[in-house]
DORO-288595 format. One record per residue (C-alpha): residue number from 1; residue in one letter; x, z, y. Coordinates in nm, 2 decimals. Each point is the difference from the previous one (the first is absolute). Example, Ala and Ser with C-alpha at 12.3 -4.5 7.8 and 13.67 -1.06 7.14 Angstrom:
REM DORO-288595
+-----+-----+--------+--------+--------+
|   n | res |     c1 |     c3 |     c2 |
+-----+-----+--------+--------+--------+
|   1 |   A |   1.23 |   0.78 |  -0.45 |
|   2 |   S |   0.14 |  -0.07 |   0.34 |
+-----+-----+--------+--------+--------+
//
This chain:
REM DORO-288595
+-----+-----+--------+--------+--------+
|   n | res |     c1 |     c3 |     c2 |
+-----+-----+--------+--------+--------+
|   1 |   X |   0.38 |   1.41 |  -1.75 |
|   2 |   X |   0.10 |   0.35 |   0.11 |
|   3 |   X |  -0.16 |   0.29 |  -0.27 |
|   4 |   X |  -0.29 |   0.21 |   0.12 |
|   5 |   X |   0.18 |   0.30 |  -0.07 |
|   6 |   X |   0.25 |  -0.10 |   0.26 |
|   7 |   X |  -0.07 |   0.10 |   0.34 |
|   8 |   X |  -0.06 |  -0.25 |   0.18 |
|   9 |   X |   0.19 |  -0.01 |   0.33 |
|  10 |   X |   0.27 |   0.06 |  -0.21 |
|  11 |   X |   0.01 |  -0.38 |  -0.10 |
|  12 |   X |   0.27 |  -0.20 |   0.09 |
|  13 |   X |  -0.17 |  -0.27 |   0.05 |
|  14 |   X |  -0.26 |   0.15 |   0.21 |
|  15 |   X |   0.27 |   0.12 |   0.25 |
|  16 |   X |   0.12 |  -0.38 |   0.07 |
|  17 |   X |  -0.37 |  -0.08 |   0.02 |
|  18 |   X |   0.00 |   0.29 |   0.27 |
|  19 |   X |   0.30 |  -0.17 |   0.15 |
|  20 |   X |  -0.14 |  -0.36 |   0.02 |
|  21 |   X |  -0.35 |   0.16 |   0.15 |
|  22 |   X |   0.19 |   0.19 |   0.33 |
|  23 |   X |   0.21 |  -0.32 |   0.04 |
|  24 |   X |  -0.33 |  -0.18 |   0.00 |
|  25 |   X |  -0.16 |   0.20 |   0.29 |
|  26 |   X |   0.32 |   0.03 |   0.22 |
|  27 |   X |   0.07 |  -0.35 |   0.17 |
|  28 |   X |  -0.26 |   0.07 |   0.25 |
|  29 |   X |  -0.12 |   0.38 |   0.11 |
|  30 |   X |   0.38 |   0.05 |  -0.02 |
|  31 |   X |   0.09 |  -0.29 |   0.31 |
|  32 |   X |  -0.30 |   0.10 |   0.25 |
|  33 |   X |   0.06 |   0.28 |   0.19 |
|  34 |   X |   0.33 |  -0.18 |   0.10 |
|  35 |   X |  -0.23 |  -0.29 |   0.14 |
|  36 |   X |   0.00 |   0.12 |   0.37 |
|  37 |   X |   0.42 |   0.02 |  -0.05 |
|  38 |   X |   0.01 |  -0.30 |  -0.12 |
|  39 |   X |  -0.18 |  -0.17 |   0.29 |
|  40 |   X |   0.23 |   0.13 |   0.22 |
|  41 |   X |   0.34 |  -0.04 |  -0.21 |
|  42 |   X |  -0.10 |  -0.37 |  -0.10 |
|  43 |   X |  -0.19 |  -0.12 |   0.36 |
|  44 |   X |  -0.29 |  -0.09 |  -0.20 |
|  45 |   X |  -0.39 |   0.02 |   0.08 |
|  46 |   X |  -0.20 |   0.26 |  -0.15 |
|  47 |   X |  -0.21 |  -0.32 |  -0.18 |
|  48 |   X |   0.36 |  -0.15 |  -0.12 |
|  49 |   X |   0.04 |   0.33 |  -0.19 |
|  50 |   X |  -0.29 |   0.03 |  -0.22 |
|  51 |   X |   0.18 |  -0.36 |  -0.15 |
|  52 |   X |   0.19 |   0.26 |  -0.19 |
|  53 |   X |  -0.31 |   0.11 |  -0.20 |
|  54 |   X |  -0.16 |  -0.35 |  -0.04 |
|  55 |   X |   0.31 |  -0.14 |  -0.12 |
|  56 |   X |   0.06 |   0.28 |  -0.25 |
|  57 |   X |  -0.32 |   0.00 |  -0.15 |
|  58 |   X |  -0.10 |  -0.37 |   0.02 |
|  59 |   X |   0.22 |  -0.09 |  -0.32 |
|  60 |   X |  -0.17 |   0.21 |  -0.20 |
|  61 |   X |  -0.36 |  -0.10 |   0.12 |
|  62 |   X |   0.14 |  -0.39 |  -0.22 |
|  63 |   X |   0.20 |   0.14 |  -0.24 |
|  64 |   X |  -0.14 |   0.27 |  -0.19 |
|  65 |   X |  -0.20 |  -0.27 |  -0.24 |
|  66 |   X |   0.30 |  -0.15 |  -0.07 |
|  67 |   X |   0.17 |   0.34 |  -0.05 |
|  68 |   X |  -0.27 |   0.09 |  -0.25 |
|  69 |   X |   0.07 |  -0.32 |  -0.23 |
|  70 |   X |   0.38 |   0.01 |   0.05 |
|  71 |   X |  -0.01 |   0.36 |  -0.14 |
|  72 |   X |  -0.21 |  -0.06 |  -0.26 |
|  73 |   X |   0.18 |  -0.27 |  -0.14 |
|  74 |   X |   0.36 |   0.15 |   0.02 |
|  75 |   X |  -0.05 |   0.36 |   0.06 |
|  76 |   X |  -0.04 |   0.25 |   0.23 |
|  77 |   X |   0.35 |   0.12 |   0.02 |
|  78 |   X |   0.13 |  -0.36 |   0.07 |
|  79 |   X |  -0.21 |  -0.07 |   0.33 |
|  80 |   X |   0.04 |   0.38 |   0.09 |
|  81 |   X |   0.34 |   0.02 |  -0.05 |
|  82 |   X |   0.06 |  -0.30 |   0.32 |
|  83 |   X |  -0.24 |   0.12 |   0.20 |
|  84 |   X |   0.17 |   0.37 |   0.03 |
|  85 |   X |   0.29 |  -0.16 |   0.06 |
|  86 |   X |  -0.15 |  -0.29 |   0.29 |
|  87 |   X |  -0.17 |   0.26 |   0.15 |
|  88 |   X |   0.33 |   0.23 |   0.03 |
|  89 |   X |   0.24 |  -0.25 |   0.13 |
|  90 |   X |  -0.25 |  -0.19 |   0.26 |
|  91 |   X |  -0.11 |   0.37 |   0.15 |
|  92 |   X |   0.38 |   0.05 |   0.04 |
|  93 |   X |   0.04 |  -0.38 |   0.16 |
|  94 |   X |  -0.30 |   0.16 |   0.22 |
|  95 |   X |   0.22 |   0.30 |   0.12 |
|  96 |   X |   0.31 |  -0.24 |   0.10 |
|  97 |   X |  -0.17 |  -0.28 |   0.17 |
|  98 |   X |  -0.09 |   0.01 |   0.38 |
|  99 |   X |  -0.15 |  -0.32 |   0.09 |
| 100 |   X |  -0.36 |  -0.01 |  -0.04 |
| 101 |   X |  -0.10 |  -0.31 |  -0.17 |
| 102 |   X |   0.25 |   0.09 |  -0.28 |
| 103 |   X |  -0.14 |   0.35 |  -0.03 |
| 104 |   X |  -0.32 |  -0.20 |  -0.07 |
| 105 |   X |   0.12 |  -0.22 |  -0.27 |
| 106 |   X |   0.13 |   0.31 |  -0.17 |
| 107 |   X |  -0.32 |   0.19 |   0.01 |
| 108 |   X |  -0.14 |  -0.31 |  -0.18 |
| 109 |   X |   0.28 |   0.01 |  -0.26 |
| 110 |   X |  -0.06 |   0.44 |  -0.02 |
| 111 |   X |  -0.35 |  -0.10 |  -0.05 |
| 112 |   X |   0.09 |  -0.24 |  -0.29 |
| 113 |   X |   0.15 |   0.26 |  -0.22 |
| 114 |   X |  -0.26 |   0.28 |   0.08 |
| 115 |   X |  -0.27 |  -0.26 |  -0.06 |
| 116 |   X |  -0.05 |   0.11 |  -0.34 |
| 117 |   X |   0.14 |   0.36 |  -0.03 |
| 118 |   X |  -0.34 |   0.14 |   0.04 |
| 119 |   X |  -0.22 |  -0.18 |  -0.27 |
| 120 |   X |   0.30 |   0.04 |  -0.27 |
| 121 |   X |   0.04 |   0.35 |   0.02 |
| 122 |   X |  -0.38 |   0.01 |  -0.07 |
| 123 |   X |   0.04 |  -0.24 |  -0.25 |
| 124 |   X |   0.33 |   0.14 |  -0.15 |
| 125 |   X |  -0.24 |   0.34 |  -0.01 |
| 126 |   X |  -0.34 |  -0.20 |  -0.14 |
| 127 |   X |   0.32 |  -0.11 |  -0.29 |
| 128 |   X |   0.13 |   0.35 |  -0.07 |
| 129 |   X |  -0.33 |   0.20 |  -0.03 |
| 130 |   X |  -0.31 |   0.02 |  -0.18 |
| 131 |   X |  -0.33 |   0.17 |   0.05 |
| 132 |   X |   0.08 |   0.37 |   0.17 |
| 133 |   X |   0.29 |  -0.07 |   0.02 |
| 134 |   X |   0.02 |  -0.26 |   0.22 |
| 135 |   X |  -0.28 |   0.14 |   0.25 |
| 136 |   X |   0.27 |   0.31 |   0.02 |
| 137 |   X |   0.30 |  -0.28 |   0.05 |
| 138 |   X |  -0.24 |  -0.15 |   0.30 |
| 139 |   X |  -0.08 |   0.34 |   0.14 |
| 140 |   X |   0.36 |   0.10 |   0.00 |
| 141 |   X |   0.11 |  -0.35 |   0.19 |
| 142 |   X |  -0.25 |   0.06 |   0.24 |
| 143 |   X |   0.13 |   0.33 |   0.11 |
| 144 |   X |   0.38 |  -0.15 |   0.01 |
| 145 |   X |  -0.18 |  -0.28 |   0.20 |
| 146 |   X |  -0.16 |   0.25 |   0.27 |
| 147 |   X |   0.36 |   0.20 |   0.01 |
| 148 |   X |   0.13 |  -0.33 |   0.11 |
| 149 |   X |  -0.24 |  -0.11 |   0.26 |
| 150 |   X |  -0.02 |   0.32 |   0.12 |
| 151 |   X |   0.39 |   0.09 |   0.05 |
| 152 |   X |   0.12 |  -0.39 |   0.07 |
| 153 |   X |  -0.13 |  -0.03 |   0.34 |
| 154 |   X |   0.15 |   0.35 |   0.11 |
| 155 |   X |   0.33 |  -0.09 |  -0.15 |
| 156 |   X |   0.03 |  -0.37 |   0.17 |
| 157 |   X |  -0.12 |   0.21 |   0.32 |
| 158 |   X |   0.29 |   0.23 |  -0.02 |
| 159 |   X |   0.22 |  -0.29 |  -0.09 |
| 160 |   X |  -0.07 |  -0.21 |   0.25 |
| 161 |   X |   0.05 |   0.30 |   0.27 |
| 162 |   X |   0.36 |  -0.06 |  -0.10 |
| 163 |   X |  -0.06 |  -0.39 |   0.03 |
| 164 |   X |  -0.27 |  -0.27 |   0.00 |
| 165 |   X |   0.17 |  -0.15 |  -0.35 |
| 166 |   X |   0.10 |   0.30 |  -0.20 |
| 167 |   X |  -0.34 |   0.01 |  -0.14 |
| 168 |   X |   0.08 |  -0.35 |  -0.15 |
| 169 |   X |   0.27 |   0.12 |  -0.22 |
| 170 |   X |  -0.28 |   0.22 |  -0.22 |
| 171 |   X |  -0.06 |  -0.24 |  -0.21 |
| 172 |   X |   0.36 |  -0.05 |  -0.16 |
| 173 |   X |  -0.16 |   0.30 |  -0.24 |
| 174 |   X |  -0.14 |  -0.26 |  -0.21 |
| 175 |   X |   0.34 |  -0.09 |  -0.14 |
| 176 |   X |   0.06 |   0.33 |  -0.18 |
| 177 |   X |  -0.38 |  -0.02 |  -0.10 |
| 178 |   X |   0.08 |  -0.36 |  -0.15 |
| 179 |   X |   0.31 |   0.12 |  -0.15 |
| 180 |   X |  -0.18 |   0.31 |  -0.22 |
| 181 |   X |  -0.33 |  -0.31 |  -0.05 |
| 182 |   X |   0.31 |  -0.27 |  -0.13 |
| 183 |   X |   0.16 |   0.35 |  -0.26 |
| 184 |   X |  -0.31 |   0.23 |  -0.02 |
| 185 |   X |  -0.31 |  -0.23 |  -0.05 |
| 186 |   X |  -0.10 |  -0.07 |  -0.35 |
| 187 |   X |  -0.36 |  -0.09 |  -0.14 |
| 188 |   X |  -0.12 |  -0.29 |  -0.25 |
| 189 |   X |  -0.09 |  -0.26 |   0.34 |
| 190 |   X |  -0.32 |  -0.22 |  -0.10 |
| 191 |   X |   0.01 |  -0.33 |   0.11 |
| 192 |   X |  -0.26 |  -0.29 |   0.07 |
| 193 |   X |  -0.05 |  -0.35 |  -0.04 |
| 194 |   X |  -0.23 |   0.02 |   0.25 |
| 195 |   X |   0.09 |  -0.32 |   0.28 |
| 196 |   X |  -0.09 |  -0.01 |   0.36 |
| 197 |   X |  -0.26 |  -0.22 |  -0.06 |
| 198 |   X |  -0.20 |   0.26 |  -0.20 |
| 199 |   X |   0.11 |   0.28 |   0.17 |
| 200 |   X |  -0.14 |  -0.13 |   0.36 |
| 201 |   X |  -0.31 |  -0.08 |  -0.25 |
| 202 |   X |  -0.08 |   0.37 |  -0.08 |
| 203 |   X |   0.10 |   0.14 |   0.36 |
| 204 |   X |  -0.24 |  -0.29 |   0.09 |
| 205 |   X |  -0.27 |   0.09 |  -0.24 |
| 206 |   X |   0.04 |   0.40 |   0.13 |
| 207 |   X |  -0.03 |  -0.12 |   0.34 |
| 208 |   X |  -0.35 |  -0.13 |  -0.03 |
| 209 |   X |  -0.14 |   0.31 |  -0.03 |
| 210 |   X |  -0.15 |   0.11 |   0.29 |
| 211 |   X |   0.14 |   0.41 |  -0.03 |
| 212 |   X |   0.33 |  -0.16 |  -0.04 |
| 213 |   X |   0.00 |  -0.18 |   0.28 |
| 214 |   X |  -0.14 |   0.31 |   0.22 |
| 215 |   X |   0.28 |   0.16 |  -0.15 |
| 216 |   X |   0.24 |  -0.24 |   0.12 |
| 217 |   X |  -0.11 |  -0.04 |   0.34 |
| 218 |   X |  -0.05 |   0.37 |   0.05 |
| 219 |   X |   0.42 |   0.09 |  -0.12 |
| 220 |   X |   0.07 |  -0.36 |   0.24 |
| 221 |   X |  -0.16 |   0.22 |   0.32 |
| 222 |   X |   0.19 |   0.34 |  -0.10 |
| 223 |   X |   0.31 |  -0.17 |   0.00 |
| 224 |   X |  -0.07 |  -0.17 |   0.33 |
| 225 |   X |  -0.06 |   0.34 |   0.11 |
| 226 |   X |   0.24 |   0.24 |  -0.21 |
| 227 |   X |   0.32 |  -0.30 |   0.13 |
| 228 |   X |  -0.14 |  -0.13 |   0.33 |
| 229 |   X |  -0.19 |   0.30 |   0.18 |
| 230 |   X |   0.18 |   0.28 |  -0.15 |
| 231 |   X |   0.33 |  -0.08 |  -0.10 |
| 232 |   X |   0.11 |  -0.24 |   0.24 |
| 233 |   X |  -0.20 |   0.03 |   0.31 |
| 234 |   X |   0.00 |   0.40 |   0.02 |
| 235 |   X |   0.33 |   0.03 |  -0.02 |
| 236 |   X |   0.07 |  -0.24 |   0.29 |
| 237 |   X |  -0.26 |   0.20 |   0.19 |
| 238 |   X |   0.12 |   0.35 |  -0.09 |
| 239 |   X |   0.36 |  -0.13 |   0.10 |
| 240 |   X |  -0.03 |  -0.23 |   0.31 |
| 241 |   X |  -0.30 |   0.18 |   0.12 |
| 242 |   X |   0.06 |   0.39 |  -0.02 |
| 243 |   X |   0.36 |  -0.04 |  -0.08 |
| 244 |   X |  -0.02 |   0.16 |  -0.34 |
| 245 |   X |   0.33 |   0.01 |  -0.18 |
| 246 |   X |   0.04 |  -0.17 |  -0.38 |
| 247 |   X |  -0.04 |   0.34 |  -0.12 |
| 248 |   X |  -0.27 |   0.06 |   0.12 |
| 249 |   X |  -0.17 |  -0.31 |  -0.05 |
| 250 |   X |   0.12 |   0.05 |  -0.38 |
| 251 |   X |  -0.18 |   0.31 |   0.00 |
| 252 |   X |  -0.33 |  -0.09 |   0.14 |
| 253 |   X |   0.00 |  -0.32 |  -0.26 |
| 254 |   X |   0.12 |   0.26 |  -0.26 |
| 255 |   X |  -0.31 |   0.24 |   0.07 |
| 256 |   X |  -0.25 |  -0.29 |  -0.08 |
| 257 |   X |   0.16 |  -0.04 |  -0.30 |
| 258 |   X |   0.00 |   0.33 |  -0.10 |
| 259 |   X |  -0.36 |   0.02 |   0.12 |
| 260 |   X |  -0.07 |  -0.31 |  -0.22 |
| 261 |   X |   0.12 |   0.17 |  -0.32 |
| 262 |   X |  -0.12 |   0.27 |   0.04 |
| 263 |   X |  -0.39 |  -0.18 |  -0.02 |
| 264 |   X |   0.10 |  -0.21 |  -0.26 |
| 265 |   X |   0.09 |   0.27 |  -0.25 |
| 266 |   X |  -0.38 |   0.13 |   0.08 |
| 267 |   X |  -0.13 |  -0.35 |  -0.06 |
| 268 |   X |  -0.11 |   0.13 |  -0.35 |
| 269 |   X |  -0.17 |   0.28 |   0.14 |
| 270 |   X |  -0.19 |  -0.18 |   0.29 |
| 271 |   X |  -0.16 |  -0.31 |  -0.27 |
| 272 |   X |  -0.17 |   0.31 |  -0.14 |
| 273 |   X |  -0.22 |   0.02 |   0.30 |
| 274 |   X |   0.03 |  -0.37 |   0.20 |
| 275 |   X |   0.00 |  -0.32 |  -0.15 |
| 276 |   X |   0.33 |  -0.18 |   0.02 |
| 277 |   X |  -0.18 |  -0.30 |   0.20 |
| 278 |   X |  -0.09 |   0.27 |   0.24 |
| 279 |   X |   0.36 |   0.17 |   0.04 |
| 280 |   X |   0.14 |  -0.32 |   0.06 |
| 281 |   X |  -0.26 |  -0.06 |   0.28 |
| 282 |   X |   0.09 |   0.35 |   0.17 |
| 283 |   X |   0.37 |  -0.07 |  -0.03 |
| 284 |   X |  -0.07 |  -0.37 |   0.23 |
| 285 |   X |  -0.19 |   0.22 |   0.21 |
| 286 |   X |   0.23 |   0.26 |   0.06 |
| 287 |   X |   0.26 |  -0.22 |   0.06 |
| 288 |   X |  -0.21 |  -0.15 |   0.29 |
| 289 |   X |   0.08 |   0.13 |   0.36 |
+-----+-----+--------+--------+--------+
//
């Protein structure tokens, strides 16, 4: 545990979680606005190219339970520690390869090792911190998380203005991130004897409750939206319809981004005065043509 008197961005550890958190947000808003190149470089449809967000993400939709248990019962740093490195090295395959059906299969193995580098830096974080402390650790990730989305899709726009695959080779930042996790992470790790069995029982018992399960299905339609609507399908129209260059594409995705963080820091502010059940009904709507 790092001493109150220390400040706290100063932490080490904190940094790597920093690290792990951008690398978490990067394999996707990065890759878009070269979409409409990558149609045209590969001969592809535009509905074979959105495969490059459902394969990325569908690993993670199966294997974040598993994740969970694994790290609990050897550690964080163990299961972190692979997926940095899977996630590297299969962005970089990504960048080489030309033939479609391989770039596919990669995106799968890419979404493998980013599967769980979300939920353990929150974990990793939940581990580190206690009371204020920790709500000033989450705050803190949050802002490095907003920096990333809003600067990844306006640096894999002026990436892929050079070439439809530079944007691919971002993610080889993960190694020297894993490197300074393998030498610069320490912290007691807690571990569980918890098995799958029980573990599917609790997430089971959670799931019965009726918020929860609004909860869930309300985060299932945002992503359908945030990854099918936005990210994939406005790109292809900004580029193959208006002609809009990566970089500009980049930008336009970057600008919602921005936009996004910029309400979400006000979150705190606007509960004061509405409801959160009602916020989250004014952001479906708003996000309604």
């Amino acid at each position: 545990m790092q001493s109150p008197q220390v400040k706290l961005y100063k932490d080490r550890n904190l940094q790597i979680v920093f690290g792990v958190t951008l690398m978490a947000v990067l394999g996707v808003s990065s890759i878009t606005p070269a979409f409409p190149r990558i149609v045209e470089e590969l001969n592809i449809s535009r509905t074979d190219v959105g495969m490059l967000i459902t394969a990325f993400t569908l690993p993670g939709v199966f294997l974040s339970p598993f994740i969970g248990i694994l790290a609990d019962r050897f550690g964080r740093k163990r299961i972190l520690l692979p997926s940095l490195f899977l996630f590297a090295l299969a962005g970089m395959a990504c960048a080489l390869n030309k033939d479609f059906d391989t770039l596919i299969a990669l995106r799968a193995v890419q979404g493998i090792g980013a599967a769980g580098l979300g939920a353990l830096s929150l974990t990793i974080l939940a581990d580190l911190y206690l009371g204020s402390r920790r709500a000033e650790a989450m705050g803190l990730n949050a802002s490095v998380l907003s920096i990333g989305t809003a600067s990844y899709p306006l640096i894999g726009g002026a990436l892929a203005t050079l070439a439809w695959n530079y944007p691919f080779f971002l993610p080889l930042a993960a190694i020297p991130i894993g490197i300074f996790a393998l030498f610069g992470l320490h912290y007691p790790e807690p571990r569980s004897a918890e098995g799958l069995r029980e573990y599917l029982g609790s997430a089971w018992g959670y799931m019965k409750n009726i918020r929860a399960i609004g909860a869930f299905m309300g985060g299932f339609v945002i992503f359908i939206i945030l990854y099918g609507s936005v990210l994939t399908y406005l790109s292809l129209y900004l580029g193959l319809s208006f002609g809009a260059p990566p970089f500009i594409i980049g930008l336009i995705l970057s600008s919602m981004s921005i936009t996004t963080g910029i309400v979400s820091s006000q979150l705190g502010r606007m509960i004061k005065s509405v409801s959160i059940t009602n916020l989250a009904k004014l952001g479906f709507v708003a996000h309604m043509p």
